[in-house]
C-alpha positions, -999 to 999 in steps of 0.1 A, spaced: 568 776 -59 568 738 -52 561 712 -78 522 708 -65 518 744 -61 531 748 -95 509 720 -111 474 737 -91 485 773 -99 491 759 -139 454 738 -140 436 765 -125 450 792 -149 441 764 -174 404 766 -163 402 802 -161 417 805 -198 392 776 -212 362 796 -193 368 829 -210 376 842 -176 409 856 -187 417 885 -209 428 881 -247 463 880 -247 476 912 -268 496 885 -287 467 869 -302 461 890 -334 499 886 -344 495 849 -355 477 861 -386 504 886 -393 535 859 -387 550 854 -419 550 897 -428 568 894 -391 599 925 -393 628 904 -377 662 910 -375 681 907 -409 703 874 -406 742 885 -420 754 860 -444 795 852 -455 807 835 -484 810 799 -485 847 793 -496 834 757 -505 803 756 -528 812 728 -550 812 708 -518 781 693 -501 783 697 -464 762 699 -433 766 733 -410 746 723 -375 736 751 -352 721 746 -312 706 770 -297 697 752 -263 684 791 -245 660 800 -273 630 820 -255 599 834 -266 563 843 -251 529 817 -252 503 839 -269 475 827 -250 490 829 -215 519 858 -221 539 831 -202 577 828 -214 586 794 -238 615 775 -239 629 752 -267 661 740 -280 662 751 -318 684 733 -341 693 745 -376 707 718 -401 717 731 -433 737 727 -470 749 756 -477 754 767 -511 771 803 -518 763 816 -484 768 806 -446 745 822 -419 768 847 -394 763 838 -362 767 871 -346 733 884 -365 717 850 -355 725 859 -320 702 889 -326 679 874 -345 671 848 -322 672 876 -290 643 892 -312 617 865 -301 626 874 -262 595 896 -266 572 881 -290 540 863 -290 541 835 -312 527 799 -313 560 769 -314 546 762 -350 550 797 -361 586 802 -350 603 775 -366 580 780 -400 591 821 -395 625 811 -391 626 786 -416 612 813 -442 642 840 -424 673 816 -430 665 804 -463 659 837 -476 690 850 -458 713 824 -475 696 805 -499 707 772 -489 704 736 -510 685 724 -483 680 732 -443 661 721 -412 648 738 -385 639 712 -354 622 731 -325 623 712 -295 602 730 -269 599 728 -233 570 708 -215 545 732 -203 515 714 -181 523 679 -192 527 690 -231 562 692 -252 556 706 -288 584 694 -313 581 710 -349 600 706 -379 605 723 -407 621 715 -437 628 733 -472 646 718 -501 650 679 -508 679 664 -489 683 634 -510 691 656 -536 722 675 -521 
């Protein structure tokens, strides 16, 4: 599809969605149901240095999951800042764990608060951040971030 054709085929979906035209997305009733969300479980390993503050940054550029209104696929960058304190997140699980949302209907709020809730209680950290970047979709980006603990205080 060209660029126009695109932009026409995304405005009139638009319309159709905003006139009730369209069927409920099957996604819809899952927002309410996010943060009791089964996900992967996140492997942790021991953080050989505790009594040292220090940052641990992890990109994941391909991160995918599926618009809940439109069952159309998302796109975002997702970037995970964190202090670790007795545990570091495996990155192997995380591979899974992100592969999870491939297949799920979720608004780009709900990820990165679900995944904020997922890694702290995976590893506990001092303090992490979860940046969402997500893909323009009909003239709209959506960046979220989430934050637990207080940084100034690591």
């Amino acid at each position: 599809m060209t660029g126009d054709r695109l932009a026409n085929f995304e405005v009139e979906l638009l319309l159709k969605i905003t006139k009730g035209n369209m069927k409920r997305s099957p996604y819809e009733g899952l927002q309410k149901k996010i943060k009791s969300l089964d996900t992967p479980r996140i492997d942790t390993w021991a953080n050989q240095y505790p009594d040292r503050d220090y940052i641990i940054r992890i990109d994941i550029p391909e991160f995918t999951c599926i618009c809940p209104k439109t069952g159309l696929p998302d796109f975002a960058n997702i970037v995970i800042k964190y202090v670790p304190d007795h545990k570091c997140i495996e990155l192997k699980s995380l591979k899974y764990y992100t592969l999870f949302y491939r297949d799920v209907g979720i608004f780009n709020e709900n990820v990165v608060n679900k995944m904020l809730d997922d890694f702290v209680k995976s590893c506990s950290p001092r303090w992490m951040e979860v940046f969402g970047e997500f893909n323009a979709r009909g003239g709209i980006k959506t960046t979220v971030i989430a934050e637990y603990g207080d940084r100034s205080k690591t």
